[in-house]
VOZAPA-210292 format. One record per residue (C-alpha): residue in three letters; z, y, x. Coordinates in steps of 0.5 Angstrom, whole numbers, plus 500, padded with zeros to 3 digits. Example, Ala and Ser with C-alpha at 12.3 -4.5 7.8 and 13.67 -1.06 7.14 Angstrom:
// VOZAPA-210292
Ala516491525 Ser514498527 
***
This chain:
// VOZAPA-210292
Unk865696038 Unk869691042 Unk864685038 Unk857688039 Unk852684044 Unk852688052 Unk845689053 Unk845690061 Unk843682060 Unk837682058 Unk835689062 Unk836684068 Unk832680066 Unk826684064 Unk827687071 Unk828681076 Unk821681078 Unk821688080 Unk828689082 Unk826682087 Unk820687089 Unk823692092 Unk829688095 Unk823684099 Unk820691102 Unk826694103 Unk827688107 Unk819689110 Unk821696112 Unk827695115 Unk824690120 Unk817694120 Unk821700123 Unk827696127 Unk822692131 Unk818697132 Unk823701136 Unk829696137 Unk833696145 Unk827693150 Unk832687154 Unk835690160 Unk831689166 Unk824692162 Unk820697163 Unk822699171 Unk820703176 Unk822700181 Unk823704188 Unk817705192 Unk818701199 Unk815701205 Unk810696205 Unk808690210 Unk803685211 Unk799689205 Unk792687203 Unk787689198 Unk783683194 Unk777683190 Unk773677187 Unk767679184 Unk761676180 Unk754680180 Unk747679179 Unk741681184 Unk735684183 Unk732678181 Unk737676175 Unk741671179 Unk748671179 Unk753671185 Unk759671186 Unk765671192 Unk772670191 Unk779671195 Unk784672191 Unk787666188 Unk785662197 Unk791668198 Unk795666192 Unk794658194 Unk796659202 Unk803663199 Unk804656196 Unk802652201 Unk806656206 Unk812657202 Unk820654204 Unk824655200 Unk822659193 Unk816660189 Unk817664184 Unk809665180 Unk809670173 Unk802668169 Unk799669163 Unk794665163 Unk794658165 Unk790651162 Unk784649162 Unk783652154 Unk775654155 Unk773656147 Unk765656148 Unk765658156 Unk763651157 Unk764647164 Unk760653168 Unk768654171 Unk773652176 Unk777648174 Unk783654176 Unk790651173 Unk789644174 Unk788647183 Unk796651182 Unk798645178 Unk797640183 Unk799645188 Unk806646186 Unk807639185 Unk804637192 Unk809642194 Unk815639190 Unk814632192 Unk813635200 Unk819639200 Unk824636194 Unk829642196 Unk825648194 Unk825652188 Unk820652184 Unk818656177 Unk814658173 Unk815664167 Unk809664163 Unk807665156 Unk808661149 Unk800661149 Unk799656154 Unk802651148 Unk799654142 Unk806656141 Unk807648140 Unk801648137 Unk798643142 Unk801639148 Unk801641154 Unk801636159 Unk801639166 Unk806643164 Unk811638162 Unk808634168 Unk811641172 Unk818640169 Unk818632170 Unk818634178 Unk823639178 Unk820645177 Unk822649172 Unk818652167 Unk820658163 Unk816660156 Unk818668155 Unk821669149 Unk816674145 Unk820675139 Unk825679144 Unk819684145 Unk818690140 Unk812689135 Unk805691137 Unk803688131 Unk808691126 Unk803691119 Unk804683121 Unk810681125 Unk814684120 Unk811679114 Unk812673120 Unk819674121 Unk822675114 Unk818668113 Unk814664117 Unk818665125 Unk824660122 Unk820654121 Unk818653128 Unk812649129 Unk808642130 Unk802639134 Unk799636128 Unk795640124 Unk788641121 Unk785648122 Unk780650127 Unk783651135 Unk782658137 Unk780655143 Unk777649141 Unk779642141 Unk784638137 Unk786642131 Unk792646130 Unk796647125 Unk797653120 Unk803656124 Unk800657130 Unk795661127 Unk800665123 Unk804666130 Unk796668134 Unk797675130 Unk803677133 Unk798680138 Unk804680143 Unk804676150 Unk807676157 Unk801679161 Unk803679168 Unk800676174 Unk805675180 Unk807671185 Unk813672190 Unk814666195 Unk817666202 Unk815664209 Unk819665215 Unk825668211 Unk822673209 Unk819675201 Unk812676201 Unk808678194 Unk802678190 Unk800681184 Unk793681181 Unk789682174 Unk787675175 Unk789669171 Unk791662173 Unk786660168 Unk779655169 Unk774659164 Unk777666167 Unk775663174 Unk768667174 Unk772674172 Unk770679177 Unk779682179 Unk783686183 Unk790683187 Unk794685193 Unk799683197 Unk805685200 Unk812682204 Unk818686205 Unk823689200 Unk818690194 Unk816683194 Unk824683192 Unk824687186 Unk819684184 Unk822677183 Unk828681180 Unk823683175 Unk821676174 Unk829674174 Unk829678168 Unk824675164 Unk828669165 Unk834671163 Unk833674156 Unk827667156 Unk835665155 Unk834661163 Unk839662168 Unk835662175 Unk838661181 Unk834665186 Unk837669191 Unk836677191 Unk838678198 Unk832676202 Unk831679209 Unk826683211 Unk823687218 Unk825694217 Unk820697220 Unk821704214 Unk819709220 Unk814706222 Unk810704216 Unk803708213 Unk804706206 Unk808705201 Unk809699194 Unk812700188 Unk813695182 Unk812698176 Unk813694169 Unk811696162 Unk811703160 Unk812706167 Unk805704168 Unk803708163 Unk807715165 Unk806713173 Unk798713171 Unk799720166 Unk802723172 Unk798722177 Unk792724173 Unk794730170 Unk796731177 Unk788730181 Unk786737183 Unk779740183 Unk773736188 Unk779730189 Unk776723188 Unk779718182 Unk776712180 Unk777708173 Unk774700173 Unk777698167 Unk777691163 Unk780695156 Unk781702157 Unk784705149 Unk790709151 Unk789715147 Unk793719151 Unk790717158 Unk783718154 Unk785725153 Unk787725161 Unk781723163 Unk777728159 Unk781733162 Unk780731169 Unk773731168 Unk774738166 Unk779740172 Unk772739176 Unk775732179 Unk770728182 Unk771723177 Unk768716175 Unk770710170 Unk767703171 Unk768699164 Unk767692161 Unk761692156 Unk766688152 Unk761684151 Unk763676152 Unk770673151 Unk769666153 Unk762664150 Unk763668144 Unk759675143 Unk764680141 Unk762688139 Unk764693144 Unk769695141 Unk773698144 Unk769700151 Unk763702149 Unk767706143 Unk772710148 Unk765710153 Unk761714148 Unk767719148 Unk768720155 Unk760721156 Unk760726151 Unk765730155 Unk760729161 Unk765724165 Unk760720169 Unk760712167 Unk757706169 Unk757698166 Unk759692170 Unk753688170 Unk756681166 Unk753676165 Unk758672160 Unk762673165 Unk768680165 Unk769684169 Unk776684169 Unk779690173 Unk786694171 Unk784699177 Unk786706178 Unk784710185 Unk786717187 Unk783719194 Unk786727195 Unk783732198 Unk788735203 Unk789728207 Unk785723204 Unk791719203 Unk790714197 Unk794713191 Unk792705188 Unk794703182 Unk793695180 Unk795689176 Unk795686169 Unk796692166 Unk789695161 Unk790702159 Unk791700152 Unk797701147 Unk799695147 Unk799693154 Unk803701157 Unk807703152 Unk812697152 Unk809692147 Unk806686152 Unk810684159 Unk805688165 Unk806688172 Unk803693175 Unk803695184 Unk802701186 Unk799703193 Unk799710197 Unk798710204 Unk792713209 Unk785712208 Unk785709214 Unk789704212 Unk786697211 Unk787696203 Unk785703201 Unk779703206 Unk778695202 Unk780699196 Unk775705197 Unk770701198 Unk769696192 Unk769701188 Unk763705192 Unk759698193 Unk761696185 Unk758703183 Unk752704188 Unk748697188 Unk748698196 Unk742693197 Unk739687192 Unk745687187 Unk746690181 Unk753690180 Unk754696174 Unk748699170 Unk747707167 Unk751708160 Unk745708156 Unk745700158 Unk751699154 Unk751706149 Unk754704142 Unk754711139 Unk756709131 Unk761713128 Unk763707125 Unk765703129 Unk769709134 Unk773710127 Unk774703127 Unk777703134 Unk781709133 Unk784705127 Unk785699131 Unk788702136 Unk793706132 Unk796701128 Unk796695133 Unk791691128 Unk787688134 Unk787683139 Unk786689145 
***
């Protein structure tokens, strides 16, 4: 018995191919599902407390056409974020998703945005050698080192420290991919030399570079603390520092006081799990006008803004204003809120982006106009933002109760979509509530009046009809996008 041949051998290798299969899938599921649920870094995912609010403004840059078809446009937003920087002591602190002068097919119709922050910071620097100066942004602004990108070491060579977010610390919005990516491509870094198309044009880019684009993740915030005067002072926006962005229609506000401070705390932990140590101080001095102040300001990040938005819309009673202007709106669940809302007999009105221009390329609607046909099913009144290869870039929530007239404003980076509320991409979101009579909610209620009525020659937003898409296809489609994270909304 002891002499006969062990057949175990050549059953091995009949089955290695198979054996190795399932070894890689187990492996792929593995990681599919721990990067999908896995810890979030200390730091993200806050709901700050709410403080009383100082110096607070509301800021609208917007693009619309008159009766006639040309098109105007008034800015104010990023002249705040310049006289922040201009007027700053000690620190700036800026947190921006987008800043370069990538233009894809926009062509040169722009302002050229980066490059006005750039030289900012560094007059700044140079003026004033002994103030701290970051920026934490985004690994898209290199092409994931796919592309040089000068300015930004120019940055570092002054002094400024230029902090790149760790996106791999992040859970997978795009897990059906990222799971592939980090069993075998992340380990290979990447190279500025290579030989397929730019996604937004010029010199080409490697195959790597592509490979990373459809993790489908990001640092999306847009924020600013800087000091004057010894005090913080913050602004947070829905617009990027970005040249073909400059025509974008968006929202921001300013603020001073102990928000703005943990608003550089939530900037302090980007940095920290980015593997940087900053140091910036936490102890600022503020005016402490806590029983004198009309409003308050909350910074919230990631999935607090989701559940902060949900709360208050299932909480809007019958006849109560609440406005919607979105750039991406997605989110199943603030969908169903909505309709809800409208059934409740909220006076209810949602101003979207046709979704129809992206940086000189026409895209498909998809997801607003899908999202747009099931909300105008449901008798909830809707209107368009009248673009014109512009977009309108708002994340906008407005409640308006009726016992007091006091306002509820909710804005920042944050599209009401999976990816950018349920702790898939960084957001910062501010959260305004004061009386009506206060200068930003009036501003507030206003734009959103002015944006939805045409008071005058402007044709800022048109009927649904305008934009309608009522294809059972392509809603389907959205849908499945949507759930599985395979699209770039």
């Amino acid at each position: 018995m002891n002499d006969m041949p062990d057949p175990r051998p050549g059953f091995l290798r009949a089955r290695w191919p198979s054996l190795l299969a399932g070894a890689l899938l187990s492996v792929y599921v593995a990681t599919f599902v721990w990067h999908l649920h896995k810890p979030l870094p200390d730091g993200v995912d806050r709901a700050y407390p709410a403080q009383a609010a100082s110096d607070t403004a509301f800021l609208v840059d917007r693009t619309w056409l008159d009766a006639s078809g040309r098109q105007h446009q008034s800015t104010e937003i990023f002249e705040s974020l310049f006289e922040l920087i201009d007027q700053a002591e000690r620190l700036i602190v800026l947190e921006m998703f987008l800043i370069n002068d990538f233009a894809g097919q926009a062509g040169a119709d722009h302002r050229p945005l980066s490059g006005q922050v750039f030289d900012r910071l560094l007059a700044k620097r140079r003026a004033e050698p002994d103030i701290r100066i970051a920026l934490v942004t985004d690994p898209f602004n290199r092409l994931y080192g796919g592309v040089a990108a000068e300015r930004l070491d120019e940055l570092e060579a002054a002094g400024i420290a230029v902090i790149e977010t760790d996106l791999t610390r992040l859970r997978d919005s795009n897990p059906w991919w990222s799971a592939a990516w980090r069993m075998c491509c992340q380990w290979f870094g990447n190279s500025t030399r290579g030989w397929l198309p730019n996604p937004v044009g010029g010199e080409s880019v490697s195959l790597r570079t592509w490979l990373r684009l459809l993790n489908f993740k990001a640092n999306h915030r847009k924020a600013l603390v800087a000091d004057r005067d010894g005090q913080l002072h913050a602004w947070v926006s829905s617009g990027n520092t970005h040249d073909a962005s400059s025509r974008h229609s968006n929202v921001a506000l300013t603020f001073s006081g102990p928000a703005a401070v943990d608003l550089l705390a939530s900037m302090r932990a980007t940095a920290a799990f980015s593997g940087h140590e900053v140091p910036w101080s936490d102890r600022w001095p503020h005016n402490d006008d806590s029983q004198a102040a009309s409003a308050t300001v909350q910074i919230l990040t990631e999935a607090a803004i989701r559940d902060a938005a949900l709360a208050r819309i299932n909480a809007v009673q019958s006849g109560e204003r609440l406005d919607l202007a979105m750039f991406y709106l997605a989110h199943r669940e603030v969908i169903e809120a909505l309709v809800q809302a409208a059934d409740r007999g909220v006076r209810l009105r949602v101003l979207l982006d046709p979704n129809e221009d992206a940086f000189g390329r026409k895209k498909d609607g998809v997801p607003n106009r899908q999202v747009a046909w099931e909300l105008h099913e449901a008798g909830v009144p809707l209107r368009w933002c009248n673009t014109r290869g512009e977009q309108c870039h708002f994340k906008h929530l407005l409640h308006q109760r009726a016992s007091d007239q006091s306002v509820w404003l909710l804005l920042g980076s944050g599209n009401f979509t999976r990816r950018n509320l349920d702790n898939y991409n960084l957001e910062t979101q501010v959260l305004f509530q004061g009386p009506a009579d206060h200068a930003a909610a009036a501003r507030a209620l206003a734009f959103f009046d002015r944006a939805w009525f045409n008071p005058g020659n402007e044709v800022g937003s048109l009927p649904y009809a305008a934009y309608a898409d009522e294809s059972s296809l392509r809603y389907w489609r959205y849908r499945l996008m949507e759930a599985t994270g395979l699209s770039t909304f």
